[in-house]
NUPAFI-405287 format. One line per 8 residues: their letters; for each residue z, y, x of N, C-alpha, C. Coordinates in nm, 4 decimals. Example, Ala and Ser with C-alpha at 12.3 -4.5 7.8 and 13.67 -1.06 7.14 Angstrom:
2
AS = 0.7800,-0.5690,1.3190,0.7800,-0.4500,1.2300,0.7800,-0.3300,1.3200; 0.7080,-0.2250,1.2850,0.7140,-0.1060,1.3670,0.7870,0.0030,1.2900
# end
This chain:
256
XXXXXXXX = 8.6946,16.4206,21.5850,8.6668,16.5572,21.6287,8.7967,16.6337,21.6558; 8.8456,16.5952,21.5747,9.0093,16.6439,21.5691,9.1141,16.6534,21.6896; 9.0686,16.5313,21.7133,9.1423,16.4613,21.8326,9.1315,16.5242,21.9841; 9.0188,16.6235,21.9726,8.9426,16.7028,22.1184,9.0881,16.7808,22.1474; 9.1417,16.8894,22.0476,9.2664,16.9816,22.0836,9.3693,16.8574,22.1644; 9.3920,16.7630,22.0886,9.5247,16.7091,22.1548,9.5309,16.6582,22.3226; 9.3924,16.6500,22.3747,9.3855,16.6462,22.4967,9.3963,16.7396,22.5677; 9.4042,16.8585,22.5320,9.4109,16.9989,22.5945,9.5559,16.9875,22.6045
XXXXXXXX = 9.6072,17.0974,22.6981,9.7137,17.1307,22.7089,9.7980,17.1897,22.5955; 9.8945,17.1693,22.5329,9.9499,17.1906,22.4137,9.9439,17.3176,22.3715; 10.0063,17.4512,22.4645,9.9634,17.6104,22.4517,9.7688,17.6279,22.3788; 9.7291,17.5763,22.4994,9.5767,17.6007,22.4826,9.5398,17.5068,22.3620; 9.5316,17.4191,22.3604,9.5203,17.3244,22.2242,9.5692,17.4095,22.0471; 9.7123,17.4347,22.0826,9.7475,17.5367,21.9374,9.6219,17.6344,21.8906; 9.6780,17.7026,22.0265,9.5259,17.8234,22.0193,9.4105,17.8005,21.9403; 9.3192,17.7061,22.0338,9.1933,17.6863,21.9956,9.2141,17.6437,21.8783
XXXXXXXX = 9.2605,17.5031,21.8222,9.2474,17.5032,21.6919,9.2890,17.5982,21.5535; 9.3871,17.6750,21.5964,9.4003,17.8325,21.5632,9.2534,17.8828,21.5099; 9.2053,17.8774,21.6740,9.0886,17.9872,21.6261,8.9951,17.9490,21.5372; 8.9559,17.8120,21.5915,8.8207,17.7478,21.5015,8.8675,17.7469,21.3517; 8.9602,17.7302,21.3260,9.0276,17.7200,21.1674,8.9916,17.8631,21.0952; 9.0025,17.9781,21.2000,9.0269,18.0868,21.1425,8.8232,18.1080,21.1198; 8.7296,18.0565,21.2480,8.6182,18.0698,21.2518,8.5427,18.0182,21.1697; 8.5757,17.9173,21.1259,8.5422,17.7891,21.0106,8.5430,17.8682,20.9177
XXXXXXXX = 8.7290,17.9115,20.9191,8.7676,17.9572,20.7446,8.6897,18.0426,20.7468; 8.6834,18.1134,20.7748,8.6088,18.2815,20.7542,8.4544,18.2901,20.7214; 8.4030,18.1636,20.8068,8.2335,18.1723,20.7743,8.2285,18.0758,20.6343; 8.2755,17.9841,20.6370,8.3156,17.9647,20.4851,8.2809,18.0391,20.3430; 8.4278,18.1134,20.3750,8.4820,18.2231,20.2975,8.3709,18.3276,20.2654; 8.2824,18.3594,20.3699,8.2053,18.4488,20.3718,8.0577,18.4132,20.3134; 8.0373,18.2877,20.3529,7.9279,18.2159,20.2868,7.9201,18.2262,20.1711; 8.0356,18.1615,20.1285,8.0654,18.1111,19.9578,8.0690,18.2319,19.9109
XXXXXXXX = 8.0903,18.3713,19.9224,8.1311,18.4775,19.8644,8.0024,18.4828,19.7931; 7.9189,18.4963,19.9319,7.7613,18.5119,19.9457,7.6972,18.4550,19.8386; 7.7077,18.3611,19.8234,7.6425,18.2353,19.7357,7.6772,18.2798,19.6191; 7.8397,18.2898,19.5214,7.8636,18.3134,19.4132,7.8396,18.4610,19.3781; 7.8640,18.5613,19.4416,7.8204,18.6468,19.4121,7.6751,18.6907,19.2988; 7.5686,18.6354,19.3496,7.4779,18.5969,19.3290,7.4840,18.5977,19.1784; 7.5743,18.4850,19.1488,7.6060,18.4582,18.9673,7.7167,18.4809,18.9229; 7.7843,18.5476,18.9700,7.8823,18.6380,18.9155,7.9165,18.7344,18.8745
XXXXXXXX = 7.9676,18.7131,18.7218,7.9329,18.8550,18.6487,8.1082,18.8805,18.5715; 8.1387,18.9914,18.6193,8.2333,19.0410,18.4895,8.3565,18.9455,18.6171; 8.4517,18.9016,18.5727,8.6086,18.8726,18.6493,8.5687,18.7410,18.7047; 8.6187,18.7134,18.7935,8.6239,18.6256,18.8975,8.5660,18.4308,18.8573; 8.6297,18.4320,18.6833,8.5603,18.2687,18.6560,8.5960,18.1787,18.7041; 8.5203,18.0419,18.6700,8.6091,17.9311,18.6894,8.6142,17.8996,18.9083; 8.5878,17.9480,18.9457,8.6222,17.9627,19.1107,8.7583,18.0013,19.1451; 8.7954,18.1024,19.0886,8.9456,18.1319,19.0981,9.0256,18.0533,19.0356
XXXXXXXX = 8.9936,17.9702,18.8877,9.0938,17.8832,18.8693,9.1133,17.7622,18.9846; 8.9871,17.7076,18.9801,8.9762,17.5882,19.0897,9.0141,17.6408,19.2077; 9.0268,17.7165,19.2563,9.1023,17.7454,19.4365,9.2360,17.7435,19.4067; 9.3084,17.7732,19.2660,9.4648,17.7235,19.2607,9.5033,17.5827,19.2856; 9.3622,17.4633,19.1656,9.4368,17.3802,19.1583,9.4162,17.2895,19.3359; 9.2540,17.3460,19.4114,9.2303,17.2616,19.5801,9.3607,17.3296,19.6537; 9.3741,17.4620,19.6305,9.4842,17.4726,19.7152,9.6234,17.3867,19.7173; 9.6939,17.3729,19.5559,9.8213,17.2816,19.5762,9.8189,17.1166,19.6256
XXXXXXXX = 9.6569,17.0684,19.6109,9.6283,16.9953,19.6421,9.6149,16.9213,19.8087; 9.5807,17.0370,19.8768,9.5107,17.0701,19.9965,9.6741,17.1348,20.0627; 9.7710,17.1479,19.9807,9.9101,17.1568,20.0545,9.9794,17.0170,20.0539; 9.9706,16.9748,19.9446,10.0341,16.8297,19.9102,9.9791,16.7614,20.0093; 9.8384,16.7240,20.0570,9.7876,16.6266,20.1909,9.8662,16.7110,20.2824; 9.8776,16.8117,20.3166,9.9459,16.8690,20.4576,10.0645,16.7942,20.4783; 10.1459,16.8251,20.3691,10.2943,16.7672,20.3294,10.3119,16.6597,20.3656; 10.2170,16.5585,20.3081,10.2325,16.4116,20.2963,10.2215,16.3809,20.4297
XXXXXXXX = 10.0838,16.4434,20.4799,10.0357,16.3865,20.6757,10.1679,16.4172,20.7631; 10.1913,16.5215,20.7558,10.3324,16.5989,20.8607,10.4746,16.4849,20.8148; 10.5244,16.4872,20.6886,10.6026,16.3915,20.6739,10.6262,16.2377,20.7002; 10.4693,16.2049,20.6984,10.4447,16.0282,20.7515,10.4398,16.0478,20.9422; 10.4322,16.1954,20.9857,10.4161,16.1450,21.1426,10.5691,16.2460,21.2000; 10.6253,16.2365,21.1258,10.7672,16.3032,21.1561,10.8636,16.1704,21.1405; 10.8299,16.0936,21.0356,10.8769,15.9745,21.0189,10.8666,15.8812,21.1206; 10.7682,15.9249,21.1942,10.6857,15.8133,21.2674,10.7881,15.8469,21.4012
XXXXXXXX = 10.7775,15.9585,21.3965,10.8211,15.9800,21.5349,11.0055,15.9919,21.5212; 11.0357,16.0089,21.4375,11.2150,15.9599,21.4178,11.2638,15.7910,21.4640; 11.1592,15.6920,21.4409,11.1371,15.5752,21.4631,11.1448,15.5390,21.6196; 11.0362,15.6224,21.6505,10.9824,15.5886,21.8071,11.1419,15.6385,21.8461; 11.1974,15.7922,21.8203,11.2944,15.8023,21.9190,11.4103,15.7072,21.9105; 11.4293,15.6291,21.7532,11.5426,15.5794,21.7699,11.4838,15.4373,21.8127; 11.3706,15.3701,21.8320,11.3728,15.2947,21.9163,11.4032,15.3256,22.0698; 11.3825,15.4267,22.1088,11.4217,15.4324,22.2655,11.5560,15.4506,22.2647
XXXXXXXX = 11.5918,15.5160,22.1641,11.7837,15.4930,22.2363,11.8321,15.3412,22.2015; 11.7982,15.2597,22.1360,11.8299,15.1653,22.1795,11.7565,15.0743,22.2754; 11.6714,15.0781,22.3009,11.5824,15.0502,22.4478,11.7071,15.0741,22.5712; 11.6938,15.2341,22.5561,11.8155,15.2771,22.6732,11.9689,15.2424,22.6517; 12.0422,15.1757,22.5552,12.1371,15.1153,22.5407,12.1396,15.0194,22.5933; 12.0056,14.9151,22.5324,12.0094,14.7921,22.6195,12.0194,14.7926,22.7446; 11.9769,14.8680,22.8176,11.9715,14.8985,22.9547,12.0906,14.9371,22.9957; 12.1376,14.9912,22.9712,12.2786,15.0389,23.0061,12.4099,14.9523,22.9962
XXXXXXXX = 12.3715,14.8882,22.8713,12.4497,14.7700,22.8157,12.4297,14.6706,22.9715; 12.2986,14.6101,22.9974,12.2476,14.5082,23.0785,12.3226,14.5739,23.2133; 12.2781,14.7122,23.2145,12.3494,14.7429,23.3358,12.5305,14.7270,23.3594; 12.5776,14.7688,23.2524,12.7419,14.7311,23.2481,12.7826,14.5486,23.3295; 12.6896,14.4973,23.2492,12.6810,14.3133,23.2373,12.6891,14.2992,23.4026; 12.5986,14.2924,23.4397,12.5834,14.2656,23.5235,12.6924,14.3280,23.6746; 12.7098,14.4645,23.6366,12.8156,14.5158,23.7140,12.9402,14.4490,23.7091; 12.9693,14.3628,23.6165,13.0921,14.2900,23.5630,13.0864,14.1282,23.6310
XXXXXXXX = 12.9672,14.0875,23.6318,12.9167,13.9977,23.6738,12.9696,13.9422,23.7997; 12.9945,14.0658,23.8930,13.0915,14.0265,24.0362,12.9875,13.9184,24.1125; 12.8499,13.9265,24.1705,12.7933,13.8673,24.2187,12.7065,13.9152,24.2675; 12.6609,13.9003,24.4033,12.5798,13.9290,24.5129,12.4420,13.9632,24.4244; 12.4253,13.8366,24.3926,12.3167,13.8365,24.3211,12.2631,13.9358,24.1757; 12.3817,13.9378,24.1014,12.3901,14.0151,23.9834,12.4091,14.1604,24.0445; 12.4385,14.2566,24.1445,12.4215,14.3507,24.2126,12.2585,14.3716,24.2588; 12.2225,14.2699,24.3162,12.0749,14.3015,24.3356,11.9283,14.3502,24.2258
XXXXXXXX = 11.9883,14.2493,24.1068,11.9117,14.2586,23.9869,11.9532,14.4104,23.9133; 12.0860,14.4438,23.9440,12.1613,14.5457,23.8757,12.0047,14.7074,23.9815; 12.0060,14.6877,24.0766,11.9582,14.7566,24.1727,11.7758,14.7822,24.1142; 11.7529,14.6441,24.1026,11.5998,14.6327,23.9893,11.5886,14.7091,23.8649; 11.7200,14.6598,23.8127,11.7111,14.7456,23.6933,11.7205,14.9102,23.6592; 11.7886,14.9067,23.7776,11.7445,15.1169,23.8156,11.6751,15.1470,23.8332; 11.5665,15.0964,23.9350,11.3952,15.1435,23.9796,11.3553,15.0836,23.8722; 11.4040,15.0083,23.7488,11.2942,14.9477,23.6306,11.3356,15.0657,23.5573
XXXXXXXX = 11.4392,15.2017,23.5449,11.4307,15.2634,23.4760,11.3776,15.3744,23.4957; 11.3846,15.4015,23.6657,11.3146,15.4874,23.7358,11.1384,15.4552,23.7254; 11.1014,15.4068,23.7151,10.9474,15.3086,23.6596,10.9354,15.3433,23.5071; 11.0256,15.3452,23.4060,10.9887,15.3771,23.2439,10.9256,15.5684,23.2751; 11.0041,15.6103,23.3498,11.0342,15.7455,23.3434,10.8668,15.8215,23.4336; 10.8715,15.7462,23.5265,10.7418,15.7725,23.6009,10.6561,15.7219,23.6143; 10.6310,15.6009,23.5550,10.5198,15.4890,23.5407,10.4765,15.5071,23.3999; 10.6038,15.4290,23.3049,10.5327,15.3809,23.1778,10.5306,15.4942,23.1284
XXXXXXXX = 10.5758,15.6295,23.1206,10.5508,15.7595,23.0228,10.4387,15.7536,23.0636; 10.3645,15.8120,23.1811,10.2186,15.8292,23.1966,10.1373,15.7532,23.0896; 10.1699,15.6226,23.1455,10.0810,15.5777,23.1227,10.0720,15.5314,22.9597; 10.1649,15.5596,22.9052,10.1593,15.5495,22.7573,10.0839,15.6467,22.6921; 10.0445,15.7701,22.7822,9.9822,15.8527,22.7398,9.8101,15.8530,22.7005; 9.8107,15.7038,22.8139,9.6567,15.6661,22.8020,9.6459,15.4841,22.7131; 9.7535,15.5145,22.6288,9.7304,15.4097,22.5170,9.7861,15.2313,22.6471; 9.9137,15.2641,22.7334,9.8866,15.1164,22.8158,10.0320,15.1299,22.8860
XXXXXXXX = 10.0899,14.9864,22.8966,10.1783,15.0008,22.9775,10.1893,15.0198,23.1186; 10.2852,15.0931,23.2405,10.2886,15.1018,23.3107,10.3108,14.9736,23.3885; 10.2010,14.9468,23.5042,10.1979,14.8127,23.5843,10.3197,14.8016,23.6885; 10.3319,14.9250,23.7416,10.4891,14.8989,23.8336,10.5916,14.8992,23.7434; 10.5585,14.9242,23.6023,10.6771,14.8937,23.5404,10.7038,14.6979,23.4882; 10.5971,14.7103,23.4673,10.5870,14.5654,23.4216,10.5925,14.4643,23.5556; 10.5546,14.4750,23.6790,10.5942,14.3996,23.7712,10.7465,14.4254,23.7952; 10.8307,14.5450,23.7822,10.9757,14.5256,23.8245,11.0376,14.4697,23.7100
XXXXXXXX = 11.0018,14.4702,23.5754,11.0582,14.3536,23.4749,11.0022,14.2040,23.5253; 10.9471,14.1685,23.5573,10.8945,14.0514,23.5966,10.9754,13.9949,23.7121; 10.9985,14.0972,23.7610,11.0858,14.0224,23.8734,11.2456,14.0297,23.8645; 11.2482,14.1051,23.7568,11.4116,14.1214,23.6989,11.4290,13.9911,23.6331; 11.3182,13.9623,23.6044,11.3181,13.8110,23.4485,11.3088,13.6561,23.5890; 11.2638,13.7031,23.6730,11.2714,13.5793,23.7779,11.3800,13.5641,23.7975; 11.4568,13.6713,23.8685,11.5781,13.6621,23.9550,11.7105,13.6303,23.8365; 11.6894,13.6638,23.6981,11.7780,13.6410,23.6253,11.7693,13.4795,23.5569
XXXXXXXX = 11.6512,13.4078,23.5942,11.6261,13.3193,23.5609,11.6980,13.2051,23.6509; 11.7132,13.2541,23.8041,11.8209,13.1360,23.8871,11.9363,13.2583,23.9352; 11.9849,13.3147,23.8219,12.1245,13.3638,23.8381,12.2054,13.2206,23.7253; 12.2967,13.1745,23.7821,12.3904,13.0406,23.7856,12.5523,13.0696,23.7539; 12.5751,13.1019,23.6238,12.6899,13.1395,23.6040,12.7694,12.9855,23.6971; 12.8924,13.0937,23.7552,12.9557,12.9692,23.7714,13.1433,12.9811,23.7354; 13.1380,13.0401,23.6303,13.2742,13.0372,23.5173,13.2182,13.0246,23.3592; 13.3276,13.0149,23.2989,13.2982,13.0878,23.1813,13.3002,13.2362,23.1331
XXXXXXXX = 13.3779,13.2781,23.2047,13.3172,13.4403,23.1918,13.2013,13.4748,23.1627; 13.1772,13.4437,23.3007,13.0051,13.4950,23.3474,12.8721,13.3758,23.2442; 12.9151,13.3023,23.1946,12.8714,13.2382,23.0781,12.8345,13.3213,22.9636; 12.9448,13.3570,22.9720,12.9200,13.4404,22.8131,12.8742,13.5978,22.8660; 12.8959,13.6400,22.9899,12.7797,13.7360,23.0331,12.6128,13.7118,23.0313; 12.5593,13.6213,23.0928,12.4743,13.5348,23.1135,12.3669,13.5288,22.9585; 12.5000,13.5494,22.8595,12.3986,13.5243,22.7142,12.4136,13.6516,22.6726; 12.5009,13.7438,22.6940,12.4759,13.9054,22.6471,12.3544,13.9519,22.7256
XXXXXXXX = 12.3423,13.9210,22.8915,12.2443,13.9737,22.9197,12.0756,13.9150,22.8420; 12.0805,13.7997,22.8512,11.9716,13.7464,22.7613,11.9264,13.8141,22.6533; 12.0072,13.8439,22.5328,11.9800,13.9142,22.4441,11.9774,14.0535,22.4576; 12.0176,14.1339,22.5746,11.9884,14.2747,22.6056,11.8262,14.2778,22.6534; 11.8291,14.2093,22.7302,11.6727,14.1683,22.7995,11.5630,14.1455,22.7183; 11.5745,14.0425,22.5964,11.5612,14.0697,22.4764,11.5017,14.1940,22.3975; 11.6267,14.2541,22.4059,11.5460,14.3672,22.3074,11.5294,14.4663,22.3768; 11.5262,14.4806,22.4848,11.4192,14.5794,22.5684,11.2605,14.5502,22.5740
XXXXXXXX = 11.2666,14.4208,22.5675,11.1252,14.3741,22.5558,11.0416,14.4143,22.4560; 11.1500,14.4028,22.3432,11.0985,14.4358,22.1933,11.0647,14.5898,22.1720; 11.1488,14.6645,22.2328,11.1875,14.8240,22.1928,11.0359,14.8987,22.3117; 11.0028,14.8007,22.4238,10.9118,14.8572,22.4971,10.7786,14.8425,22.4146; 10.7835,14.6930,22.3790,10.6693,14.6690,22.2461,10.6300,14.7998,22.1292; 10.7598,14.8457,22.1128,10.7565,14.9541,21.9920,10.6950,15.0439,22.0513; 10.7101,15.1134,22.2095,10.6674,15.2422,22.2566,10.4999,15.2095,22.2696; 10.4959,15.0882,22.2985,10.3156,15.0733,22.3152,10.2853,15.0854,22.1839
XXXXXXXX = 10.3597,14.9987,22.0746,10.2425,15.0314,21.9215,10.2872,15.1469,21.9353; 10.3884,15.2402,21.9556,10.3478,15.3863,21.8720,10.2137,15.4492,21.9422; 10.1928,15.4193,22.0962,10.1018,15.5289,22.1418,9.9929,15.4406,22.1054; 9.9390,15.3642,22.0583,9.7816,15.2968,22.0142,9.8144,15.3670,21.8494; 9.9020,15.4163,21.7999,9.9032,15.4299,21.6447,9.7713,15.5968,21.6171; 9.7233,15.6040,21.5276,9.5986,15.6701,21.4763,9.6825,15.7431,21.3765; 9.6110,15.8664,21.4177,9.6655,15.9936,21.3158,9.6492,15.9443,21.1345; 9.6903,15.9809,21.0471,9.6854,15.9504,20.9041,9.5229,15.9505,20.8779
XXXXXXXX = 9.4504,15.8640,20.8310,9.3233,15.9098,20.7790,9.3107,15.9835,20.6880; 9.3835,16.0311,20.5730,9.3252,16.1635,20.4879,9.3942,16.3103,20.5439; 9.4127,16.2720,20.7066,9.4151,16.4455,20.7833,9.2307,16.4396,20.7506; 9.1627,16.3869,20.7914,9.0257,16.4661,20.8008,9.0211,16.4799,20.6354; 9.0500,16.3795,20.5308,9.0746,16.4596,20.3575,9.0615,16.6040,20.3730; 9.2077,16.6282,20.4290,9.3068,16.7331,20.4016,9.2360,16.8829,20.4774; 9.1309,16.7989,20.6063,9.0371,16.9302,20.6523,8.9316,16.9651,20.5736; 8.8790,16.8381,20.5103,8.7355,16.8582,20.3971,8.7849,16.9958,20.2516
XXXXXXXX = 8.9650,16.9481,20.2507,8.9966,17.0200,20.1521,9.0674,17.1776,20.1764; 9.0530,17.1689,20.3407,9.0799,17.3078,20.3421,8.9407,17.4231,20.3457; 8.8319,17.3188,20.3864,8.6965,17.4221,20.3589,8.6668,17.4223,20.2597; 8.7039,17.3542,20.1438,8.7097,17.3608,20.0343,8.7749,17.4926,19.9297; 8.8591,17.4839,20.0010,9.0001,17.6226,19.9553,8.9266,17.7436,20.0201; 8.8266,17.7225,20.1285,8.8113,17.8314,20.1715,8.6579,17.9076,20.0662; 8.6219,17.7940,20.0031,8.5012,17.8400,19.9388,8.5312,17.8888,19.8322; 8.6520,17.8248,19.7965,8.7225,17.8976,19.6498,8.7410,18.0042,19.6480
XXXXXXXX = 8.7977,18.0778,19.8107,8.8299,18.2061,19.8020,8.7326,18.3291,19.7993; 8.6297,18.2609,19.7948,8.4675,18.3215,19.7492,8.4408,18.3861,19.6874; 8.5302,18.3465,19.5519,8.5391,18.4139,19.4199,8.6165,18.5384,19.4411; 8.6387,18.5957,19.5180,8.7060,18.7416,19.5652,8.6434,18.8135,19.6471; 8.6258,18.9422,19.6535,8.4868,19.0027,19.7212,8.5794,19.0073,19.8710; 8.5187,19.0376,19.9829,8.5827,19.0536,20.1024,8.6247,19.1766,20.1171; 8.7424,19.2132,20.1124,8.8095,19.3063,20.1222,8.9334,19.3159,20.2800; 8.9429,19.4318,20.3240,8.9898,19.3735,20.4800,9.1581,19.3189,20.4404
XXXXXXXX = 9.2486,19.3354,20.3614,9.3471,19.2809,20.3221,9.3341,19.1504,20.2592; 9.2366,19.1469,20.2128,9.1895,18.9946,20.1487,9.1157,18.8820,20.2920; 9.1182,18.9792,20.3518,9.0122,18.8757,20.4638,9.1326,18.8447,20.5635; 9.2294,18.9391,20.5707,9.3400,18.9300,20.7242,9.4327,18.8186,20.6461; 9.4491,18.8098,20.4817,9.5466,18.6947,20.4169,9.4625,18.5178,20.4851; 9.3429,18.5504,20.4487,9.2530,18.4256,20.4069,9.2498,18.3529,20.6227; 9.2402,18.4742,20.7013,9.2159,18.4562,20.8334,9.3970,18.3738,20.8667; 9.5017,18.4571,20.8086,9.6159,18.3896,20.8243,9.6527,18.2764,20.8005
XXXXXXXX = 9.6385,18.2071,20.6812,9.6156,18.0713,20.6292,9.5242,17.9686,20.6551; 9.4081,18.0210,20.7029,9.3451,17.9387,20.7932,9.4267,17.8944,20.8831; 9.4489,18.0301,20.9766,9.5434,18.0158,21.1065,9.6516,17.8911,21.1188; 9.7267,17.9178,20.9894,9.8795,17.8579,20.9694,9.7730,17.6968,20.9644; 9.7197,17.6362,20.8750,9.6634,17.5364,20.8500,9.6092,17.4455,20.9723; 9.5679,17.5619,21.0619,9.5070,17.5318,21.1802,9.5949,17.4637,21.2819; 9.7196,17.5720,21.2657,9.8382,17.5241,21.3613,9.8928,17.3718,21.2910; 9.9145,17.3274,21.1875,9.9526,17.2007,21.0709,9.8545,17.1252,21.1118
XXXXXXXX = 9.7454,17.1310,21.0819,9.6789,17.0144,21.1554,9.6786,16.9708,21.3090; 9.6853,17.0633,21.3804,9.7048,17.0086,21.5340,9.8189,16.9790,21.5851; 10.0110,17.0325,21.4465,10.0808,16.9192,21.4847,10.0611,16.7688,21.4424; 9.9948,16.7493,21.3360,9.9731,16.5832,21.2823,9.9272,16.5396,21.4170; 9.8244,16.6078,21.4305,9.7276,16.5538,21.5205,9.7800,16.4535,21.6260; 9.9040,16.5916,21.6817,9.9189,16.6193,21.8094,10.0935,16.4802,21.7895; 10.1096,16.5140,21.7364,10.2359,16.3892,21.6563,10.2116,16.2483,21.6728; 10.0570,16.2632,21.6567,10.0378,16.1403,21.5875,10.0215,16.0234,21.7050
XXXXXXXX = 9.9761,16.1267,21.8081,10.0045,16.0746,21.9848,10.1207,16.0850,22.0226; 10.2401,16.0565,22.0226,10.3804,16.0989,22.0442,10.3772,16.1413,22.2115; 10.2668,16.0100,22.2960,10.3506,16.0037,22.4014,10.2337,16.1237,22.5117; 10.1791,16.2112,22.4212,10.0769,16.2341,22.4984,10.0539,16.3889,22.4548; 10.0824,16.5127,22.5194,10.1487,16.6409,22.4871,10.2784,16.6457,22.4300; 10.2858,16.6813,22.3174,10.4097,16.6977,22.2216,10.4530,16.5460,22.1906; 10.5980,16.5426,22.1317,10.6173,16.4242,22.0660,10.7455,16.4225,22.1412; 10.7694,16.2849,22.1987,10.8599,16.2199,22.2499,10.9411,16.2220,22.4351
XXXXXXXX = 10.9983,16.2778,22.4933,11.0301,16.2418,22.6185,11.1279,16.1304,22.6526; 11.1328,16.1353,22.7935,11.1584,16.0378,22.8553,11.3511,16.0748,22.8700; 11.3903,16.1901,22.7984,11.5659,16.2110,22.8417,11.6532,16.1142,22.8408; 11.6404,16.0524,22.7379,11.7720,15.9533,22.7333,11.7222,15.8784,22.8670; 11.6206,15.8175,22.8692,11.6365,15.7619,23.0154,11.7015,15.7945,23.1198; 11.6626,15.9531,23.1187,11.6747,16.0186,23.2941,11.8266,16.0650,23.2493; 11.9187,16.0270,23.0841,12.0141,16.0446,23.1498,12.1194,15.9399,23.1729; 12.0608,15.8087,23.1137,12.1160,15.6480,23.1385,12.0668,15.6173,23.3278
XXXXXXXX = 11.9505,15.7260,23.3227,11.9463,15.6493,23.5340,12.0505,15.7339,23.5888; 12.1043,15.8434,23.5529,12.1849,15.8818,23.6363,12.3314,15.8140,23.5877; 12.3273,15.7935,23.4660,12.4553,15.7098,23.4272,12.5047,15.6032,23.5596; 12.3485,15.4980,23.5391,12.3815,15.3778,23.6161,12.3867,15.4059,23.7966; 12.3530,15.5002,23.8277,12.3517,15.5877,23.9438,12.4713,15.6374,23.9980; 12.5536,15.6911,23.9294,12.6428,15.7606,23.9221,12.8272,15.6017,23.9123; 12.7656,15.4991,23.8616,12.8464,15.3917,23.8087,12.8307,15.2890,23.9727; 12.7533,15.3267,24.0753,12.7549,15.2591,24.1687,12.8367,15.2414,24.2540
# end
C-alpha cells in the first residue's frame, strides 16, 4: 500500500503521504479518545503510560528502517564509482593501446556510457536492465574478444582491460539487485505502531494545541516513512543519480 506514494512524483508523493498520516492520525486519535473516554475516570491511567513506552518503540523501528536503507544506498553509490572507474580505467587502456582497433572499442565504450545514463537509469527504474545498454556491452565483449595484442605491452594491457570489464559486469549486477531490493518489512510494523501511538494519544482530551502537536507528528512520521519507502527504490524518484557517469562521459569525451 505503501509503495502507491513512491510512484508519484516525489513533491506530490511527500505531500500525500503527509496528509493521509495526518488523516489516519487524527481519526485515530479521535476515535480512541472517543472510546476511552467512555471509561475514564479521574487522570489519564494506564493509556498514557503505554503511549510512552509504543512511542520509543515506534521511534526505534523508524531509526532502524531509515538507517538499514541509508546503508543501502551508501553501497549502491559506492558501487557506481567504482563501476565508473572501471570505465574510465578501460577507457585510459585502451587509449594507450595505440590501435585502430582499440580506438573503435574505446568509441563503444562512450555510447556504452552514454547508454548507462539514458538507457539503463530508466530502466532500472522499472526493476530491468537497459537493452541498448546491454547490446553495446555485447558488442564491446565481441570486438575485445579478437583484439590481438601484438607486443608485450599491449599484453599486459589486454589483461588490465579484462579485469576492468570484469568488474563492470559485476558493479552493473549490483545496480540491478539494488533496484529489485524491497523496502524493510517491519516499515509496515513501524506503520501498525504508529496507529498505535496514535490511540495512545486518546488518553488526552482533544484540545486544539494538543491536536496541532499530534497532527505534526503524524505529519513528520508521514514524511519518515515515504523516505524508507522512497529509498528503498534508489533508482526510481529519490535515491541515486547517474553524475559520476555524466562526469566520466565527458572525461572520456574531452580525452579524445
Amino acid at each position: 500500500m505503501l509503495n502507491i506514494f513512491v510512484e508519484l512524483h516525489p513533491l506530490l508523493g511527500v505531500l500525500l503521504s503527509m496528509l493521509v498520516a495526518v488523516a489516519l492520525g487524527l481519526a485515530v486519535y479521535f476515535g480512541s479518545h472517543k472510546l476511552i473516554s467512555r471509561y475514564q475516570v479521574g487522570d489519564t491511567g494506564p493509556p498514557a503510560s503505554l503511549f510512552g513506552v509504543v512511542g520509543v518503540l515506534v521511534g526505534l523501528m523508524l531509526s532502524l528502517s531509515f538507517a538499514k536503507v541509508i546503508g543501502d544506498i551508501r553501497s549502491i553509490e559506492t558501487a557506481i564509482v567504482r563501476e565508473a572507474a572501471a570505465i574510465l580505467d578501460l577507457s585510459d587502456d585502451l587509449n594507450r593501446y595505440n590501435d585502430q582497433d582499440a580506438q573503435e572499442i574505446r568509441r563503444l565504450l562512450v555510447q556504452y556510457t552514454e547508454s548507462v545514463i539514458s538507457d539503463d537509469w530508466p530502466a532500472l527504474a522499472h526493476d530491468r536492465l537497459g537493452r541498448k545498454t546491454t547490446a553495446t556491452k555485447t558488442e564491446i565483449l565481441d570486438r575485445l574478444s579478437a583484439l590481438k595484442p601484438a607486443t608485450a605491452a599491449q599484453e599486459r594491457l589486454i589483461s588490465r582491460i579484462e579485469d576492468d570489464i570484469d568488474v563492470l559486469s559485476d558493479y552493473r549486477m549490483v545496480r540491478l539487485d539494488s533496484s529489485l531490493s524491497a523496502p524493510p518489512t517491519y516499515v509496515y510494523v513501524t506503520f501498525l505502531g504508529f496507529l498505535l501511538t496514535m490511540a495512545c494519544f486518546g488518553a488526552y482530551p482533544p484540545q486544539l494545541p494538543l491536536t496541532m502537536l499530534v497532527g505534526l507528528y503524524a505529519a513528520f512520521v508521514g514524511l519518515v516513512l515515504f523516505m524508507i519507502m522512497a529509498l528503498s527504490d534508489p533508482f526510481q524518484g529519490i535515491g541515486v543519480t547517474p553524475t559520476t557517469f555524466e562526469h566520466i562521459l565527458q572525461t572520456m569525451k574531452e580525452a579524445r
